[in-house]
C-alpha positions in Angstrom: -41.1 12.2 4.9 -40.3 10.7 8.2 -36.9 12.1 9.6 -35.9 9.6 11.8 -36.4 7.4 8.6 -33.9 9.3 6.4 -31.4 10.1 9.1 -31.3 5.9 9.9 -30.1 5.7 6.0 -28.2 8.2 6.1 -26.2 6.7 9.2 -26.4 2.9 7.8 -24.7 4.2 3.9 -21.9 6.4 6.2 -21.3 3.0 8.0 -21.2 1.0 4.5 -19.4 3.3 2.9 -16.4 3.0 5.9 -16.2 -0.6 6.0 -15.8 -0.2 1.8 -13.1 2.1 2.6 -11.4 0.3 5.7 -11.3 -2.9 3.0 -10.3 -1.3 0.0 -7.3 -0.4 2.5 -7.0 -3.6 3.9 -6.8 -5.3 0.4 -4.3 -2.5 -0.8 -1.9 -3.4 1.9 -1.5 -7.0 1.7 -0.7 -6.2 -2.3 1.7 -3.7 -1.5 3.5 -6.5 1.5 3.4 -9.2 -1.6 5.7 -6.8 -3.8 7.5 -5.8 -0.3 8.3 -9.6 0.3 9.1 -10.4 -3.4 11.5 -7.2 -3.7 13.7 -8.3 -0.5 14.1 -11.4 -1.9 15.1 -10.1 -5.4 17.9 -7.7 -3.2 18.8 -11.3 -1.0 19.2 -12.6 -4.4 21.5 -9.7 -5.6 18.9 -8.7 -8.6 18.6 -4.8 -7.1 16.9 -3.6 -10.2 14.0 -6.3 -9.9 14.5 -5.0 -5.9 13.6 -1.4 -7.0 11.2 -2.3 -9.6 9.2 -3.9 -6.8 9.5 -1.8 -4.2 8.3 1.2 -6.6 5.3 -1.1 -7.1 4.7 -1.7 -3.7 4.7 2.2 -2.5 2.6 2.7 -5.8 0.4 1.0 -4.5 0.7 2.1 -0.8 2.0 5.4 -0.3 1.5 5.5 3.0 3.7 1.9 3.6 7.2 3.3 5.7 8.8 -0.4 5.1 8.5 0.0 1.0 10.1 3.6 1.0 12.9 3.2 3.8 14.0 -0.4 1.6 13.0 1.5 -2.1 16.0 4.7 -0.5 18.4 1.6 0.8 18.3 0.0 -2.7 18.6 3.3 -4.9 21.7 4.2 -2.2 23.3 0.6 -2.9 22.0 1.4 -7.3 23.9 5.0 -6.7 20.7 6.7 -7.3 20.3 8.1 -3.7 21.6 11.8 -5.5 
């Protein structure tokens, strides 16, 4: 078994593997800025129950998005639910 063989596929599925990851991601955030969009709207609107609904969706789906959870704490303040 040549080495240098096994080490170059080991180094080519490691590379695959982080362009999967780095577009799972990439996919993942647009979603979560689609229901970040649509929930501002619903709170422009005055619908802050579709607002929240949204913006639970959105952090759902991207945990690590700071926008979705400082807008999902402003609406629950504004719903009374900030307790």
């Amino acid at each position: 078994m040549d080495i240098n063989l096994v080490t170059k596929e080991v180094a080519k599925s490691i590379v695959d593997y982080t362009r999967t990851i780095e577009y799972s991601h990439s996919v993942l955030s647009s979603r979560s800025e689609k229901w970040l969009m649509r929930a501002k709207e619903q709170a422009q609107s005055g619908d802050l129950k579709k607002a929240k609904k949204s913006l639970e969706r959105a952090v759902e789906i991207d945990p690590s998005n700071p926008i979705a959870w400082a807008e999902l704490s402003e609406i629950k303040k504004k719903l009374g639910e900030d307790k």
